[in-house]
N, C-alpha and C positions, 0 to 999 in steps of 0.2 A: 317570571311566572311560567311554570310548565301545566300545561294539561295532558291528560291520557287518555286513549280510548282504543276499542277495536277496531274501528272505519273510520279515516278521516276522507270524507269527500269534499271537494273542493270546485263550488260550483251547486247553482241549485235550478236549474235547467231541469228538463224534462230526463234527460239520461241520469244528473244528479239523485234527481228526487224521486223517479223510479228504483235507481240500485238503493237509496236509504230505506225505501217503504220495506224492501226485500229481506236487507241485509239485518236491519231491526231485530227480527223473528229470530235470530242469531247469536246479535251481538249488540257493543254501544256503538252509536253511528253519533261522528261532530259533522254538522255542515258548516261548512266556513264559503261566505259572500261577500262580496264588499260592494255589496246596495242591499236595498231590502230584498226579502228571502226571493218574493216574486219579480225581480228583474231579472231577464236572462234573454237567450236570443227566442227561446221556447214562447214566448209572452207575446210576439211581436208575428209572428207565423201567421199565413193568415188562410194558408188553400187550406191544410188538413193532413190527413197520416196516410198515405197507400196501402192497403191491405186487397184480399183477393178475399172478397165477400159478397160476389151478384154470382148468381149462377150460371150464367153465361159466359164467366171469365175463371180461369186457371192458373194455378202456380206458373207451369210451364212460360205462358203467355205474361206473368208478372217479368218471370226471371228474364225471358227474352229481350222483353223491354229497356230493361235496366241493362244489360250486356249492349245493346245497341246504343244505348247514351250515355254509355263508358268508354267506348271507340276502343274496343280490345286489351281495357286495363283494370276489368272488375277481376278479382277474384271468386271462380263459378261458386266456389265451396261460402264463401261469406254472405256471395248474393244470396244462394239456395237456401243457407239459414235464415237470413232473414224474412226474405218471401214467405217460406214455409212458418214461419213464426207470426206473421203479422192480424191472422185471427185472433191467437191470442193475446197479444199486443192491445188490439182493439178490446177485447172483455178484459183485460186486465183494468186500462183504464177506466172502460166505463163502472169495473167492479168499484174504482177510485172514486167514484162521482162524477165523470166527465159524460157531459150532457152532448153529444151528435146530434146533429139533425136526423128527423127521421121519414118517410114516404106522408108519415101522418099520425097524427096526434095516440091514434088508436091501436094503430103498429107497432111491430118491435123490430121493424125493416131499415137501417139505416137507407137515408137519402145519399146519394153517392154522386161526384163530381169528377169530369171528365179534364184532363191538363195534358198540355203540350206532351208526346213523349208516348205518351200509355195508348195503347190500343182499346182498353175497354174504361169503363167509368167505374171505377175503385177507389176514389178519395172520402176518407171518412172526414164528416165536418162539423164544425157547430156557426154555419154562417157562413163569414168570413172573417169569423175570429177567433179561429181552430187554437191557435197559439195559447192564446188569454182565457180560453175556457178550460184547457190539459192543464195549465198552472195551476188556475182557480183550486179545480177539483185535487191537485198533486199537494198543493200546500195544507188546504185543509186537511187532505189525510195524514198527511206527518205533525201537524197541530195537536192531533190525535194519536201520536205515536209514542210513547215514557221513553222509549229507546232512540229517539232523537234529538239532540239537543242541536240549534241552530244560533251559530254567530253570525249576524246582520252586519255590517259595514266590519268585516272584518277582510284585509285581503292577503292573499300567499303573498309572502316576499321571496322565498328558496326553500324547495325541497333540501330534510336532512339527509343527507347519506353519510352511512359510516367510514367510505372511503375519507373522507374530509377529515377524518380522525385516526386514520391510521389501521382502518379496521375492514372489513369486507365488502363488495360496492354492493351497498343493500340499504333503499329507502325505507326510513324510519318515522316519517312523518314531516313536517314542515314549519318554515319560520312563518308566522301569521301578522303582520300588522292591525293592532287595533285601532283603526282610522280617528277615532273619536277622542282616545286617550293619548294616540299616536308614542305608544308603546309596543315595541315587538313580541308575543308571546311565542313560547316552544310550545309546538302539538305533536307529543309521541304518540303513534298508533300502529299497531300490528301489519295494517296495509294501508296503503294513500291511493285514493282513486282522484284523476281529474276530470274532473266536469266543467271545461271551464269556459266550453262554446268557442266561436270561433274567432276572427281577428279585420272585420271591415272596418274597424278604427285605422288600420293601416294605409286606406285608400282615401281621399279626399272625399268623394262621394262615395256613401253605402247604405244600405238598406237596413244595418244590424246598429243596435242604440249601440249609447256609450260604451256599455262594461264591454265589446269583443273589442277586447286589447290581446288575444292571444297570448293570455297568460300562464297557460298552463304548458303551450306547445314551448315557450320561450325559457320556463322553469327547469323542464323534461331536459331541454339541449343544453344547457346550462351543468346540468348534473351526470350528464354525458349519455343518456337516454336516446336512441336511434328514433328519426325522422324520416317522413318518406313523402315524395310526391308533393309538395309545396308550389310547384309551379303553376299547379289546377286549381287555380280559384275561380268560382263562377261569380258573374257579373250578369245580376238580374237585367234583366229587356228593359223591365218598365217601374222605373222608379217614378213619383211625382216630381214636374219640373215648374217650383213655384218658387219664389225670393223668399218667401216665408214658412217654406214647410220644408221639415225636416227627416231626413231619412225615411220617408212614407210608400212602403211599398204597393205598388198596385198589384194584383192579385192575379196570378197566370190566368187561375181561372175564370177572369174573365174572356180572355181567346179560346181557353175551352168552350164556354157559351159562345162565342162568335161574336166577337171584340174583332176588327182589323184597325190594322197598323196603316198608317195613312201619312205623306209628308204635307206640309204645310198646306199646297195648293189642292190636299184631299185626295192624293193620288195613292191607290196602294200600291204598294211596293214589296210586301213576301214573297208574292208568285215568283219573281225573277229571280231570287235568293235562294228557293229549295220547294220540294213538291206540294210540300204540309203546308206551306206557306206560314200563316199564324200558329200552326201547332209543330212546328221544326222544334226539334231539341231546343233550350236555352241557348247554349251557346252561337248556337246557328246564327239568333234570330239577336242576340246581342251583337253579334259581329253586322248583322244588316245593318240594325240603328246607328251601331256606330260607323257604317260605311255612308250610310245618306247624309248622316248629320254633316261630317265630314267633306262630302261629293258638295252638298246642297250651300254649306257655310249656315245653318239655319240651325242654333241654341237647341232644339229639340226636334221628337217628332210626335203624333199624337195616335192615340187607342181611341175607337171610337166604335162604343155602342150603342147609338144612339138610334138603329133601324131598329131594337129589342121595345118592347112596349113597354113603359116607365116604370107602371107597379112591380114586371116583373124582373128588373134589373134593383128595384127600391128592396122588395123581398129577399131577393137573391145575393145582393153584395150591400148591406146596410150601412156596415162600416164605412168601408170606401165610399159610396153615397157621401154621408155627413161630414166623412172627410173633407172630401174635394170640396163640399157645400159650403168649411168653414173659407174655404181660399176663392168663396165665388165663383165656383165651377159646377154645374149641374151637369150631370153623366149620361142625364136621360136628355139632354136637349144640346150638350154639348161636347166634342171628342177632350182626351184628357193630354195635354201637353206631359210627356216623357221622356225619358232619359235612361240608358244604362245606370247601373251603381253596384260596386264590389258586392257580394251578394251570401257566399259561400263556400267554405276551405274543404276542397276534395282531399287533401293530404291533414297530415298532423302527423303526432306521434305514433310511431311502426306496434300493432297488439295484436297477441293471436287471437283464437276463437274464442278466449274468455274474456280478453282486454288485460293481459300482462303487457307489458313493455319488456323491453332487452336489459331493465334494471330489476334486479330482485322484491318485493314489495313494493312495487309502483305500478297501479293502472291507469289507463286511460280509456276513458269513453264519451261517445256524443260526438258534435263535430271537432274537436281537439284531437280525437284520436284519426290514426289511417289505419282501416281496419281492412280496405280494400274492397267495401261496397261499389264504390262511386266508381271507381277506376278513374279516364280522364275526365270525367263529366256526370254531375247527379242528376238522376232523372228525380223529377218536381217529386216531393212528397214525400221521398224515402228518406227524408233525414230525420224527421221523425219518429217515422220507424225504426230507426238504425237505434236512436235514443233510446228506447224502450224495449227492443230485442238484447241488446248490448248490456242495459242497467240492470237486466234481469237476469243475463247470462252471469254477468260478472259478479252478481249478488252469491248467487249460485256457487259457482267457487269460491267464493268465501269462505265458505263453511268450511275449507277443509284447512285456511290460513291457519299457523300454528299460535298460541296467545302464551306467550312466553311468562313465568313467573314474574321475572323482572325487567324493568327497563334500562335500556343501555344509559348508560352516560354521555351525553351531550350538554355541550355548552351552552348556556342562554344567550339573546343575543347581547353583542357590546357595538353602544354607538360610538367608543372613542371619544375622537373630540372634536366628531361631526357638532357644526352651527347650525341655530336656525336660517333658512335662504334667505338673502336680501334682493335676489334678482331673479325672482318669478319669473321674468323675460326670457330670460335664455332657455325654459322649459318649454313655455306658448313658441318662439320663435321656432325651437329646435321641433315640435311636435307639429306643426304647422308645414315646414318644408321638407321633411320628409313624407307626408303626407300626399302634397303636391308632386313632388319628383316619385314617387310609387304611381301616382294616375298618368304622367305624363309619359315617364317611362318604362312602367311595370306592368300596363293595362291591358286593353284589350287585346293589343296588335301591337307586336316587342320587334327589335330587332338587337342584333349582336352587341350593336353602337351602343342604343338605348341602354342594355342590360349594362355593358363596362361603364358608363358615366353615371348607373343607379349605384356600382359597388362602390366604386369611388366615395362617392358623396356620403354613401352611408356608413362607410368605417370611417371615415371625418367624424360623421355626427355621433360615429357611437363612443368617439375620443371624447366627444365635451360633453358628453351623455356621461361617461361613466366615472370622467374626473370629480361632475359634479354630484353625482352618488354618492363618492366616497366623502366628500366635504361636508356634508348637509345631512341636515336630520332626514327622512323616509317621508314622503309623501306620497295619497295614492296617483294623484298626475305625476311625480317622478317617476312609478315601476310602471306605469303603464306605458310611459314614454322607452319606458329601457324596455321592455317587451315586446312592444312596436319594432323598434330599431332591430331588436333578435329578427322577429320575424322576418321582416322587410331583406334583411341578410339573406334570411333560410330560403324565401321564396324565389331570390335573384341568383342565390348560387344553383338550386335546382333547375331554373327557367335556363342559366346558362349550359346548363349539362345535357339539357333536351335539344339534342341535334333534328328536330323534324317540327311537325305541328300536326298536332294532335291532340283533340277534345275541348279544354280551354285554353291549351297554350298554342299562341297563333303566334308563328315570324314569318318576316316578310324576307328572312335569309333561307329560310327554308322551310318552304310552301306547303310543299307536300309530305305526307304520311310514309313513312318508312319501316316497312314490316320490320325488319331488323333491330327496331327500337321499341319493340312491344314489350317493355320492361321497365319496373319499378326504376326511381332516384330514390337515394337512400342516404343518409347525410347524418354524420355523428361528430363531435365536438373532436377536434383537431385531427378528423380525418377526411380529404378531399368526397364530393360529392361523386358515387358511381352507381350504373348501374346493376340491379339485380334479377333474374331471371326468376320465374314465379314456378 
């Protein structure tokens, strides 16, 4: 079965479903998901979007911020668009129907929130459940869209490119598994954009639901699409640390309001760690956590706001409240037991200012892509922004894609004489231990040793990973397993190429920061990982 269209986006995230609302007004837009439309990592978000909207605060002062929690690897020109973009980033969505908090009922003044990292108070909110109200509002409006058509459990299995046939390296759209009928459909489309969020399924602990299997950076390298900066994954402070709760992020900003970090016997512990103490960059303050936990031998450490007066912490973080409430934790009477958890890919696929890729008819945008916001480290909130600067830029040059009379000839897919699997096992086991050996030896704090015994193990797994691909019918825990394992690769071969420490990647071979190394990794299918100067 083939379909056709102008835009196939892949991914229905907030960069997704921004560049679709866009690109509409244009052309036919498919979105292709495989969960329902509103799963994504946009859904689960929960501070808000950074923008430079109080009067007291300036571009200049956004850009600076973000160049400081990048540790000398933002791109100025990426940042500057962004920054300068994030007004209207903010009216766009609210023109979507996203409801922010505002000063007061009668206002038109957004209420603004203050997070680790930012000098002034610029977080646009709805709560603290910024994530799940941008969706709300993004899905309704493409509901409302004739020029979108959206496939639900449907997920990428490989970008087509013509080289595969003998023809020009130029993406033509992609193989889509329909989960439900577990059938592969062809989707030709004039250009493929990915939206496919990012990849904490690859950590044991992470803050990002199921679908960030980093499927689209895994597609991208597959098809020979350049890669960059995979080493930088940030690893949130403060995940919830409960037997029964699952990837539940706790909200930076709460240490914006004045949350401290506290070890078991209630002692703080930021001051000694960095000046900001609670408000240090992420990374800073992740590496603390995981230095006590570690020092102390103690399962966690805990956030405690509990000197804030009840209503206004009940007001202020409602979500989090009821959350923690379901696991018997009250936030106004008691500190919240946490934990680091994989959090957020500063790298992905290499796009310029409009989101092309190094392969002809391929974008990328969202956190999949490296567009060189973040450098080695994102400061809170701008990933959102990125999402929405990005889906709009990239909508943008669309317009000038060429929509060709006819479409190429490509083959549909053939399953051979792939079986259905009789040993589910070897998928949980294989998706299970690589998981664990990514936390163990990929984490917070690497070293040479750790990195050589992760590559190892992991082109093992990707040996019975990929035999068992070719035997077996498609499932979506088999590509998500094989897009893991890519990743897990991508991130170990750039961590090994990072001779310093710098932003999120921390070794303990090499401690210090090395001006010398103030440059891109850049990593493309069967060419050694090196660096690039900017």
């Amino acid at each position: 079965m083939q379909i056709s269209c102008d835009y196939l986006i892949i991914g229905s995230g907030i960069a997704g479903l921004s560049c679709a609302l866009e690109a509409a007004k244009h052309g036919q837009v498919v979105v292709a998901t495989k969960r329902a439309r509103d799963e994504s990592n946009t859904k689960y978000a929960q501070g808000g979007i950074a923008a430079v909207l109080a009067n007291d605060d300036t571009f200049g002062a956004h850009i600076a911020d973000t160049l400081v929690a990048g540790a000398g690897l933002c791109h100025e020109r990426v940042v500057e668009l962004c920054v300068q973009g994030g007004p209207e980033a903010i009216a766009k969505l609210r023109g979507y129907g996203t409801r922010f908090d505002r000063t007061d009922a009668e206002a038109d003044e957004l209420d603004l929130h203050l997070e680790g990292g930012h000098t002034k108070r610029r977080i646009a909110h709805a709560g603290d459940a910024t994530g799940r109200e941008i969706e709300r509002a993004l899905v309704e409006a493409i509901a409302r869209e004739p020029n979108i058509r959206v496939l639900e459990e449907h997920m990428a299995v490989d970008l087509i490119t013509l080289a595969k046939y003998g023809g020009p390296e130029v993406c033509v759209g992609a193989y889509v598994l329909d989960i439900e009928s577990r059938t592969v459909i062809t989707i030709l489309a004039h250009a493929t954009i990915l939206a496919t969020g990012g990849a904490g399924k690859v950590y044991l602990y992470t803050t990002n639901p199921d679908v960030a299997t980093g499927d689209g950076i895994a597609m991208a390298y597959r098809a020979g699409a350049e890669v960059g900066n995979m080493e930088f994954y940030q690893f949130h402070p403060t995940c919830l640390y409960h037997p029964d709760a699952k990837n539940f992020l706790i909200s930076e900003a709460l240490r914006g309001e004045g949350a401290i970090l506290r070890l078991a016997d209630g002692t703080p512990f930021m001051p000694k760690h960095h000046p900001l103490a609670e408000l240090a960059p992420r990374d800073i303050v992740a590496r603390a956590i995981d230095f006590e936990i570690k020092r102390t031998g103690d399962d966690c450490v805990y956030l405690d706001i509990t000197h804030k007066p009840a209503a206004f912490v009940r007001e202020r973080f409602p979500s989090i409240y009821n959350e923690c409430l379901r696991y018997g934790i009250d936030i106004t009477a008691q500190p919240i037991p946490i934990v680091p958890a994989a959090h957020y890919l500063c790298g992905g696929v290499s796009t310029d200012l409009e989101g092309r890729t190094t392969i002809p008819g391929l974008w990328a945008i969202g956190e999949c892509a490296f567009t060189g916001l973040h450098g080695a480290n994102r400061l809170g909130s701008n990933s959102l922004l990125e999402g929405v600067v990005f889906g709009h830029r990239t909508a943008e040059a669309l317009k000038v894609v060429p929509k060709q009379a006819s479409w190429p000839t490509v083959p549909d897919w053939d399953i051979g004489s792939a079986g259905t699997p009789d040993e589910a096992v070897v998928v949980t086991h294989n998706w299970d231990e690589l998981r664990r050996l990514m936390w163990n030896y990929v984490g917070i704090v690497r070293s040479d040793k750790r990195l050589q015994r992760a590559a190892r193990r992991i082109a093992m797994l990707q040996e019975e990973i990929a035999e068992y691909y070719w035997n077996y019918v498609l499932t979506r825990d088999l590509l998500e397993l094989r897009n893991i394992a890519t990743v897990a690769q991508l991130i170990v071969e750039c961590a090994s190429a990072r001779h310093e420490s710098r932003g999120l990647h921390y070794t303990i071979d090499y401690p210090n920061l090395d001006s010398q190394r103030a440059r891109d990794i850049v990593i493309k299918r069967g060419v050694p990982a090196r660096h690039l100067w900017r």
